[in-house]
C-alpha positions in Angstrom: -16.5 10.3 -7.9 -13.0 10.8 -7.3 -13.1 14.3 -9.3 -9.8 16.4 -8.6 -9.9 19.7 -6.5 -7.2 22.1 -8.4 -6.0 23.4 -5.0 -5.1 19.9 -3.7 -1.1 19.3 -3.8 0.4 16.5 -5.9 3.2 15.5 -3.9 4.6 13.1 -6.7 5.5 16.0 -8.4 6.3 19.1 -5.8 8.1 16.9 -3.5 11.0 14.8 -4.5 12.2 12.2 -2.2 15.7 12.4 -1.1 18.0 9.6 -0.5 17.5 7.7 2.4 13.9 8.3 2.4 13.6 5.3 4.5 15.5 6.6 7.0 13.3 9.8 7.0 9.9 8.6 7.2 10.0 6.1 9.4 12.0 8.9 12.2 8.5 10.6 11.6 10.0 13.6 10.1 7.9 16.7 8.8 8.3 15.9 5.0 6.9 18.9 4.2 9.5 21.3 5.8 13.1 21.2 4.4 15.1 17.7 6.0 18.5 16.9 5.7 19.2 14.7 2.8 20.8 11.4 4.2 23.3 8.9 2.6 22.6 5.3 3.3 25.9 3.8 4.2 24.0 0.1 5.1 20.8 -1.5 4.9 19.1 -4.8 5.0 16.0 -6.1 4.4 16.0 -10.0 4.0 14.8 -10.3 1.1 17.3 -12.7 -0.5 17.0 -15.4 2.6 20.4 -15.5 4.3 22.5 -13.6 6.5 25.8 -14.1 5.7 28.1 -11.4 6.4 26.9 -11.1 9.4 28.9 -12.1 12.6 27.1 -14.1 15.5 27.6 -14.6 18.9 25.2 -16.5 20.9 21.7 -17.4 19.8 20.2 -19.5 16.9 19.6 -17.3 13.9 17.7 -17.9 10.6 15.9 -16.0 7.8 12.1 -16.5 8.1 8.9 -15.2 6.9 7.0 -13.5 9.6 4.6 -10.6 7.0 8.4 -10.7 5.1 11.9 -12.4 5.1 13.2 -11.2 8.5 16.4 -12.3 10.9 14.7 -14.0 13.7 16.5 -14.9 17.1 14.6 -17.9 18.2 16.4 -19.4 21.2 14.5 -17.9 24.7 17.6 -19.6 27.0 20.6 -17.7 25.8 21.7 -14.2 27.5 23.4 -12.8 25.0 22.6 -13.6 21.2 23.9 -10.5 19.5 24.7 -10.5 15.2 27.0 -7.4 13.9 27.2 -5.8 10.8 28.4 -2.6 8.7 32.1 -1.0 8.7 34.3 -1.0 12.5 35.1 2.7 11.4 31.4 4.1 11.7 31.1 7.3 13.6 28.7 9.4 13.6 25.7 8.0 12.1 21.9 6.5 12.6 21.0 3.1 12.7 17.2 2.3 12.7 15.4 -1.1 12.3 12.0 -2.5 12.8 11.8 -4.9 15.8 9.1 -7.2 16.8 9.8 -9.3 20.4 8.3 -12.6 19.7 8.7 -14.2 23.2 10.0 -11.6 25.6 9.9 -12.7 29.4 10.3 -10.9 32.6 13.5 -10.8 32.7 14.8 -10.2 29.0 15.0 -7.8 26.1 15.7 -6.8 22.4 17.4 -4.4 21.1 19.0 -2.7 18.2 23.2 -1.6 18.8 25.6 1.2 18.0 29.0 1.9 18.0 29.8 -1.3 18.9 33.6 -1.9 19.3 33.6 -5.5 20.2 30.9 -7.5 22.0 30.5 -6.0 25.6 30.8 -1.8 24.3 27.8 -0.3 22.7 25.0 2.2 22.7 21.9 0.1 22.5 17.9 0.6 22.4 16.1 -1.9 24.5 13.1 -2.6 24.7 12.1 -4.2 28.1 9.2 -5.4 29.3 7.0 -2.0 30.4 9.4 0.4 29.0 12.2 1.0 26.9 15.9 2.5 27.2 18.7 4.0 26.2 22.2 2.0 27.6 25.6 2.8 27.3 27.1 -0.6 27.9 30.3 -1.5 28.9 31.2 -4.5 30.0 28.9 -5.4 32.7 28.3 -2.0 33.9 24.9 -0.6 31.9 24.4 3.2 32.4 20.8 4.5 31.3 21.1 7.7 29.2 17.1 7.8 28.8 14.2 6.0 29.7 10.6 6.1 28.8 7.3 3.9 30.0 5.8 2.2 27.7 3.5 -1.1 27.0 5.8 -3.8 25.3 4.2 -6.1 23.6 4.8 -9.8 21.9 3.9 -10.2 18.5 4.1 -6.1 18.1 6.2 -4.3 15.2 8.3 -1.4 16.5 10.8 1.1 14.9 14.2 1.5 16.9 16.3 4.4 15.9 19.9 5.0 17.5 21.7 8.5 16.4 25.1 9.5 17.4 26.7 12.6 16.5 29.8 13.2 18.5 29.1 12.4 22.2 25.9 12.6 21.7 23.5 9.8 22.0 19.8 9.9 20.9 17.2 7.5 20.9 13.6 7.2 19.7 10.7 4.3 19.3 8.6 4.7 16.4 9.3 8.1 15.4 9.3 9.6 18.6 13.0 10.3 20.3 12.4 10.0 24.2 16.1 10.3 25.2 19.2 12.4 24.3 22.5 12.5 26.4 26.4 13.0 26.6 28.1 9.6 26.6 31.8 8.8 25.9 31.9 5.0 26.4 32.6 4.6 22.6 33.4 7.2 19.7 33.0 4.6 16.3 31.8 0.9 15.9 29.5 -1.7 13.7 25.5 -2.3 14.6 23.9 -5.0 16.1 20.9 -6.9 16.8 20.3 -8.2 20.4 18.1 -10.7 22.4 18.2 -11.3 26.0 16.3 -14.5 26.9 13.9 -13.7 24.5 13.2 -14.4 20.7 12.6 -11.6 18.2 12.2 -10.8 14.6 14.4 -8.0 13.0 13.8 -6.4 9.5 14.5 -3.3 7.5 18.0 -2.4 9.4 19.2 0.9 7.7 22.6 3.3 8.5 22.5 6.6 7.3 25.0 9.3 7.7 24.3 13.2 7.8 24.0 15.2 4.5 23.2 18.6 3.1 19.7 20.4 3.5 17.6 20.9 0.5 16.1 24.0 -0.5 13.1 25.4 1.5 10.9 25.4 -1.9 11.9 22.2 -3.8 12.1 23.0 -7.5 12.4 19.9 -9.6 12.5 20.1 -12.9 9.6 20.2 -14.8 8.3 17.7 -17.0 4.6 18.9 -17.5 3.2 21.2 -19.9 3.4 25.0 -19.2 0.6 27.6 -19.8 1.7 30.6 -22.2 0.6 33.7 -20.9 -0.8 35.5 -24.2 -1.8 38.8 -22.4 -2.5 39.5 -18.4 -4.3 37.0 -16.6 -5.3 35.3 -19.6 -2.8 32.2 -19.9 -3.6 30.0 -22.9 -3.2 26.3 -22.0 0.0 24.9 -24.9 0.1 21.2 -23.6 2.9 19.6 -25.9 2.0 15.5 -26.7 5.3 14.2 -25.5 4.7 12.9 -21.9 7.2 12.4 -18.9 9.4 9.8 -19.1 7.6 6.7 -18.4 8.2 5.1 -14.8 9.7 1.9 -14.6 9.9 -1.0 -12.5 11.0 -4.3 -12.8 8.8 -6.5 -15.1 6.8 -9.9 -13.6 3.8 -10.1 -11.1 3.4 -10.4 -7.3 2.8 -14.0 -5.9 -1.1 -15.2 -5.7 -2.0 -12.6 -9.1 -4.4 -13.6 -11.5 -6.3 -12.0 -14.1 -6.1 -9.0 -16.2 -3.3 -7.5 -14.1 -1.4 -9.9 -14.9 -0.9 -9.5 -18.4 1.1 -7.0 -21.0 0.5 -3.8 -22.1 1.2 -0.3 -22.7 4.7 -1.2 -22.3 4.5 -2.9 -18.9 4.6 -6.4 -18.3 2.4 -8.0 -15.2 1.8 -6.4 -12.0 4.7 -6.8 -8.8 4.4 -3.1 -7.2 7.3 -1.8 -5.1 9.2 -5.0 -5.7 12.9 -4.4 -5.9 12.6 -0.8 -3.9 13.2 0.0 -0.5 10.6 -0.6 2.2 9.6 2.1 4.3 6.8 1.8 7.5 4.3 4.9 7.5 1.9 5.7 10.5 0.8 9.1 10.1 -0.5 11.0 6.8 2.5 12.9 6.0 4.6 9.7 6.0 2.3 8.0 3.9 2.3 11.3 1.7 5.3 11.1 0.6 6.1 7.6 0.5 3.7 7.1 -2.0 4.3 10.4 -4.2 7.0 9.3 -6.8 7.2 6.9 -9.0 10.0 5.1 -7.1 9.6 1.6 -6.9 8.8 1.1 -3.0 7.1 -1.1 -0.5 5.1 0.6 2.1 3.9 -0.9 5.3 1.1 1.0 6.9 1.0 0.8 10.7 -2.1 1.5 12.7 -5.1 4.0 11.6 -3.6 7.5 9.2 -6.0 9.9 9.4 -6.5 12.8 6.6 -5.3 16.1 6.7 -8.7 17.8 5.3 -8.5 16.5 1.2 -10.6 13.9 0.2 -8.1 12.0 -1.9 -4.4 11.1 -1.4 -2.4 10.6 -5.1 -0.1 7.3 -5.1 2.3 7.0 -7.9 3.2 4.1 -9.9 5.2 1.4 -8.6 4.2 1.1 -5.0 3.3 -1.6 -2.8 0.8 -0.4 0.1 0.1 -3.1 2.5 -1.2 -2.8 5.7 0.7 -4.4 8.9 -1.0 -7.0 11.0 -4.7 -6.7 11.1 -5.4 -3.0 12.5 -4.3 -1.1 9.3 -6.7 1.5 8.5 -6.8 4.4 6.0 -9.8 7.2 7.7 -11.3 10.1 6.2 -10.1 10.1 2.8 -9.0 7.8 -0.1 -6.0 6.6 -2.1 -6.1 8.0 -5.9 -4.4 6.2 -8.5 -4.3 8.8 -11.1 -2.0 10.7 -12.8 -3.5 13.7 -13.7 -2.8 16.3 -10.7 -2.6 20.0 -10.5 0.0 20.6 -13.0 -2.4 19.0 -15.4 -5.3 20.5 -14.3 -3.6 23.8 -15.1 -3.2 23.6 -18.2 -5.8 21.2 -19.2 -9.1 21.6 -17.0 -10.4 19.8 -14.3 -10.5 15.6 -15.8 -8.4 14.1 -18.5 -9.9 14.1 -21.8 -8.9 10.9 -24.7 -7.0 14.0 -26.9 -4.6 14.5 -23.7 -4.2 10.6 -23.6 -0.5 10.9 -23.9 0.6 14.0 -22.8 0.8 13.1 -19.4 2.7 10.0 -17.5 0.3 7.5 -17.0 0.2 6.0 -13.4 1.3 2.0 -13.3 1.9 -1.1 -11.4 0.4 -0.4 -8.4 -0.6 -2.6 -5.1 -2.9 -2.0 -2.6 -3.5 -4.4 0.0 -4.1 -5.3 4.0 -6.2 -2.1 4.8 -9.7 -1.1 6.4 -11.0 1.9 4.4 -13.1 4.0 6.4 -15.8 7.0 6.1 -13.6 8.5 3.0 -14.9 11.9 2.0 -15.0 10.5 -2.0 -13.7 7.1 -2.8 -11.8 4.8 -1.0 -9.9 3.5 -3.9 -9.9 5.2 -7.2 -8.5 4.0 -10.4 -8.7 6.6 -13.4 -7.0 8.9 -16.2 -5.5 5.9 -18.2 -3.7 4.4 -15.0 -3.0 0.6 -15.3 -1.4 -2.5 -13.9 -3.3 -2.3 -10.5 -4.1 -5.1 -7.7 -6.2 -4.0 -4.9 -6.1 -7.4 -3.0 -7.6 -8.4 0.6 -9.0 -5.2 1.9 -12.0 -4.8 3.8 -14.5 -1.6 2.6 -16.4 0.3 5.0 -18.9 3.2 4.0 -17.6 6.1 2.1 -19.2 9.8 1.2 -18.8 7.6 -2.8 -18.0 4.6 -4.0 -15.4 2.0 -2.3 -13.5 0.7 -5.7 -13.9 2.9 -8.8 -12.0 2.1 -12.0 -12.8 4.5 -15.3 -11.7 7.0 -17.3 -9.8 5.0 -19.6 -7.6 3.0 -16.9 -7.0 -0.8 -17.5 -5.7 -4.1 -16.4 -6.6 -4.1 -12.8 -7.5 -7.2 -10.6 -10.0 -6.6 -7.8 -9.6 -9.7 -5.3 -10.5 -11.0 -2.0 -11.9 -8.3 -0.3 -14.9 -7.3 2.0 -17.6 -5.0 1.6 -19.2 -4.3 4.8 -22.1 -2.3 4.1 -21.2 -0.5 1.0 -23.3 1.5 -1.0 -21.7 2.1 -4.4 -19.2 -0.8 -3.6 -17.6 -0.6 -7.6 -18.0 1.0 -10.6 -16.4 0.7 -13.6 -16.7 2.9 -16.4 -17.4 6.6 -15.3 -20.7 7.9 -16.7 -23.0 6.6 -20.0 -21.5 9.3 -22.0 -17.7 9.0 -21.5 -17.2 5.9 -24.5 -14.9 7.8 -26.8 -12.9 7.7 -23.2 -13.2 4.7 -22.0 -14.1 2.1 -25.0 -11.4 -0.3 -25.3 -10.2 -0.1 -21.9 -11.3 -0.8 -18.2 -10.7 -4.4 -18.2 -11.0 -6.0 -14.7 -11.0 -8.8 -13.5 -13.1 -9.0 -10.0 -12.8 -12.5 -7.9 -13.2 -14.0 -4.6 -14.7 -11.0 -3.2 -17.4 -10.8 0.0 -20.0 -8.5 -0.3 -21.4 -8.2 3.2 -24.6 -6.6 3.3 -23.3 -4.2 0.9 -26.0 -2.3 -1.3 -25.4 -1.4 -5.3 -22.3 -2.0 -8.0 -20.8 -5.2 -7.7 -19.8 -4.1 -9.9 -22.1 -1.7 -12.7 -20.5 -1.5 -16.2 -20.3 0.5 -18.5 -18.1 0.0 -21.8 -15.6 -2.2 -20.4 -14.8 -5.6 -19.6 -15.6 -7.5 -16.5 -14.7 -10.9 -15.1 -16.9 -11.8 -12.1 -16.1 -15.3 -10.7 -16.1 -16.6 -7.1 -17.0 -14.0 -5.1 -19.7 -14.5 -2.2 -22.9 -12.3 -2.7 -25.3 -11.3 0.3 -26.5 -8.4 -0.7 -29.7 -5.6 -0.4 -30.5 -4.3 -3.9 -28.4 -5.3 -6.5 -25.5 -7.9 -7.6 -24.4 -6.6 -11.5 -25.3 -3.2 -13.4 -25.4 -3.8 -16.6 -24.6 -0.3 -17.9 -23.6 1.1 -21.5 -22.1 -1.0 -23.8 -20.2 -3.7 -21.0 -19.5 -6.8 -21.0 -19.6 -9.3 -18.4 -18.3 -12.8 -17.8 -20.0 -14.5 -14.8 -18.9 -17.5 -13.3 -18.9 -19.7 -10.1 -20.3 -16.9 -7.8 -22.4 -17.8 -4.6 -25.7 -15.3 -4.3 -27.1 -15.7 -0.9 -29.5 -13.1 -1.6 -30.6 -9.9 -3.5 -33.2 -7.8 -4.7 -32.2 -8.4 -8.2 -29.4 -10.4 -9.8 -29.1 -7.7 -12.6 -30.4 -4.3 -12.8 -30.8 -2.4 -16.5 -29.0 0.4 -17.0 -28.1 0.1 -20.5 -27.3 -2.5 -23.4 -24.5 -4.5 -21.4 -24.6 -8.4 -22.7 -23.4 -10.7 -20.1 -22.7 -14.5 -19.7 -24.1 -16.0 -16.8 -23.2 -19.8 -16.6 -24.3 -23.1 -14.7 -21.1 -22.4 -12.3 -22.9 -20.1 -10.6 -25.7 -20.6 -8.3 -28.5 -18.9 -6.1 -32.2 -19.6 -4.9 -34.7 -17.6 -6.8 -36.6 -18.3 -2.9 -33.9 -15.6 -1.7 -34.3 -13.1 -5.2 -37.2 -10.2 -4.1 -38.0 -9.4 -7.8 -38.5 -13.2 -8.6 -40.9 -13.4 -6.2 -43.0 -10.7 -7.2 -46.0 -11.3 -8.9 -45.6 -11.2 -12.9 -42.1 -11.1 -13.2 -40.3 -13.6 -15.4 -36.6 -14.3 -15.2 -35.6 -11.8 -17.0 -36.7 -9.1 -14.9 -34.0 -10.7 -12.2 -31.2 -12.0 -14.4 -31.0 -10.9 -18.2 -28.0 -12.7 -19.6 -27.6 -13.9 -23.9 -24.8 -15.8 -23.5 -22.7 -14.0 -25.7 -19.8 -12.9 -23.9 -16.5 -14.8 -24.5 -14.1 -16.1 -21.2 -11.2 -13.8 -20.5 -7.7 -14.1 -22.4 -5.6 -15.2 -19.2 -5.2 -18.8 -16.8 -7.3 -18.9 -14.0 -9.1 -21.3 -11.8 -12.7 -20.1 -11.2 -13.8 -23.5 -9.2 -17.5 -24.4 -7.9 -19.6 -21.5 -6.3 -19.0 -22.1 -2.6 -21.2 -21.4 -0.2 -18.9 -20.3 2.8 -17.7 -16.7 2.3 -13.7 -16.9 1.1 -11.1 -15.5 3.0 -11.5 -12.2 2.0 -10.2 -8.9 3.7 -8.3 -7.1 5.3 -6.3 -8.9 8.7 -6.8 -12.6 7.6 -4.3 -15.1 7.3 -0.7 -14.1 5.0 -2.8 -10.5 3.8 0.0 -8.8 5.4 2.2 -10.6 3.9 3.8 -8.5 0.6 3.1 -10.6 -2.1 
């Protein structure tokens, strides 16, 4: 349903992200309680393939892809394969990165540097093989200021963090600090990256120095409509029709796009998500809270299962990128909301948006969701509504929820629905929210919907109602039906597998649909063509009259092998 609860907070507009938000989520920080605002001082990410300005010693090191551009060590012989960076004069600071050992023997280790005065005196994180430690080294003589057990694996992301303030040294592995101490073995220095007869993959190196706090109620200035109080406790709702300032991001669309998300419109043009932000690695709900809860652009890499806190829906503003890492990615007990009418709105205009408040709110945009296992959400796993647009949700894999997996409606538009799995759905999509809602949703909600498994998945693949839908290539094993035609939709069907159904289409309404030779099933492995009396169009009612979509596209033959759809396959975790 994806309905909003008035009491649930919209962090994208109660919680501003300070600078350096990288810095603070990925430390695993309490967003939610006042944090010192950071200043980043040095970061790097990859991104533009090289690493010059960086000063080698020992090693082979290159720019590769491994899930994004990274600095990858790659010789397992060498002792000592260190690179530097950032300003000699660096004092008191913290120094994080994400670091993934690719080949890490007995007798080796990698790890992220501080303070590092030349290229025998550092602080440095290691991580060795069953634990991992924080070393004053100097020279050959390593002291250990802190040590913790823990399972080291290859092929397994981890966040470093180093923080010195004064003599004091503090270390922590993915958010958790396991070592503090007094060391004087070096008061300034540059970072480093280290590998020890091992190969490793670094990414997302960030140096932030210490700031001011921020008020314990944040108070940003507000954009939204007020209520005027016009006697006590009666407030009369006076929305004005000017909305927020629009967000922006850069224009263009993500690698491997196609369809309606691609293409121009209400002042945006194509789909690319966080691309051109700062990336940031989540793994708990708060992180993910407010990584996603401006309008920022941002990329954020999801790590492990996030659990809810209780609500049923988390909002995610416009220009975000939120793709899982590796294959274990998983978003339990609630759903991601792409919507932009939250509390504020609900305030002063009632519980849903309604077409006369259109454009009196800031419309969420250019949004990516990709590489995750939705699982048991209390509503929907992925929601699209209130005139949201510019949306991918790309190689996910859809478990049950309490609603649907995929809903787009209430006016929202040009969104791309592609290569994901449906394991045992119910109401896998739905697009267009109810048989009333036209004056809404008419002239909107066009989505295109490809390469898609549904795996033993039950209803909605998708049911339309007033909108547009391009259905092509997806794989369809089903147990009741493959395509609602609902109120006044539209469909365009082409080059889709049906392995089997109940029923091709099921009536709900007027909807006129184009079914052509592309695709293909076996009326053998239809139930309502094989019951007695029924005529073709009891299983598949189609005029013809729909036209092809506006955009390029390859639709291809209907194949009969599933496509590599979902979440954890092949390049999904890599950000388009």
């Amino acid at each position: 349903m994806g309905v909003r609860v008035p009491t649930r907070p919209k962090l994208r507009s109660t919680w501003p992200l300070v600078a350096g938000v990288a810095a603070v989520i990925t430390a695993g920080a309490v967003l939610f309680a006042p944090v010192a605002s950071a200043a980043t001082v040095f970061s790097a990410g990859f991104e533009d393939g090289s690493i010059t300005g960086w000063s080698k010693s020992g090693g082979t090191w290159a720019v590769v892809d491994d899930g994004s551009r990274v600095a990858r060590q790659s010789k397992t012989d060498t002792e000592n394969a260190r690179l530097f960076n950032a300003s000699t004069s660096l004092t008191d600071y913290t120094v994080q990165a994400r670091v993934k050992p690719v080949s890490l023997g007995s007798n080796g280790f990698v790890g992220l540097l501080s303070r590092a005065t030349g290229a025998t005196v550092f602080y440095r994180l290691a991580l060795l093989p069953g634990r991992v430690e924080l070393q004053a080294v100097q020279g050959s003589s390593i002291g250990v200021l802190g040590s913790s057990s823990r399972t080291v694996s290859n092929g397994t992301w981890y966040t470093l963090s180093i923080t010195t303030s004064g003599t004091t040294v503090s270390g922590s592995i993915d958010g958790t600090q396991f070592a503090s101490a007094s060391s004087s073995v070096s008061s300034a220095g540059r970072i480093g990256l280290q590998t020890s007869y091992a190969s490793a993959s670094f990414d997302d190196v960030l140096v932030t120095t210490g700031g001011t706090t921020p008020p314990t109620t944040p108070t940003p200035t507000p954009t939204r409509p007020t209520p005027t109080p016009t006697g006590p406790g009666t407030p009369t709702p006076t929305p004005t029709t000017t909305p927020t300032t629009p967000p922006t991001g850069p224009p263009g669309n993500a690698n491997g796009l196609v369809g309606f998300a691609t293409l121009s419109g209400y002042g945006r043009t194509g789909t690319n998500g966080g691309t051109g932000g700062a990336t940031v690695t989540v793994g708990n709900y708060a992180q993910l809270a407010a990584a996603v809860a401006d309008d920022v652009p941002r990329i954020v890499r999801v790590s492990g299962t996030i659990t809810g806190n209780g609500d049923a829906m988390l909002d995610v503003g416009s220009n975000k990128t939120i793709i899982g890492i590796g294959s274990t990615a998983t978003i339990s007990g609630f759903g991601l909301d792409v919507n932009g009418w939250g509390p504020e709105e609900v305030a002063w205009g009632g519980d849903l948006c309604d077409p006369a408040e259109k454009d009196s709110f800031t419309r969420v945009q250019n949004v990516i969701i990709r590489n995750l296992s939705f699982r048991n959400s209390a509503d929907d796993s992925v929601n699209v509504q209130c005139y949201s647009h510019h949306v991918w949700i790309d190689h996910n894999t859809f478990y049950p929820a309490n609603d649907g997996s995929v809903d787009v409606k209430r006016g929202s538009d040009l969104t791309t629905v592609s290569y994901n799995r449906y394991v045992g759905t119910d109401k896998s999509m739905l697009l267009g929210h109810s048989d009333s809602n036209g004056a809404q949703d008419n002239g909107y909600l066009r989505v295109t919907y490809h390469h898609n498994w549904f795996d033993g998945s039950n209803t909605r693949h998708p049911r339309v109602r007033f909108g547009y839908a391009h259905v092509y290539a997806n794989y369809v094993s089903v147990d009741d039906y493959f395509i609602g035609l609902g109120v006044e939709g539209k469909i365009y069907a082409e080059s889709n597998y049906v392995v089997g159904a109940k029923t091709i289409t099921q009536d709900f309404g007027n909807a006129r649909l184009t079914w052509t030779s592309s695709n293909f099933y076996d009326p053998a492995t239809i139930t309502r063509a094989n019951d007695s009396g029924k005529t073709m169009e009891d299983w598949l009612r189609a005029d013809g009259s729909v036209a092809p979509p506006p955009y390029s596209y390859s639709a291809g033959s209907a194949s009969s092998s599933p496509p590599s759809a979902g979440a954890g396959v092949s390049g999904a975790d890599i950000v388009p």
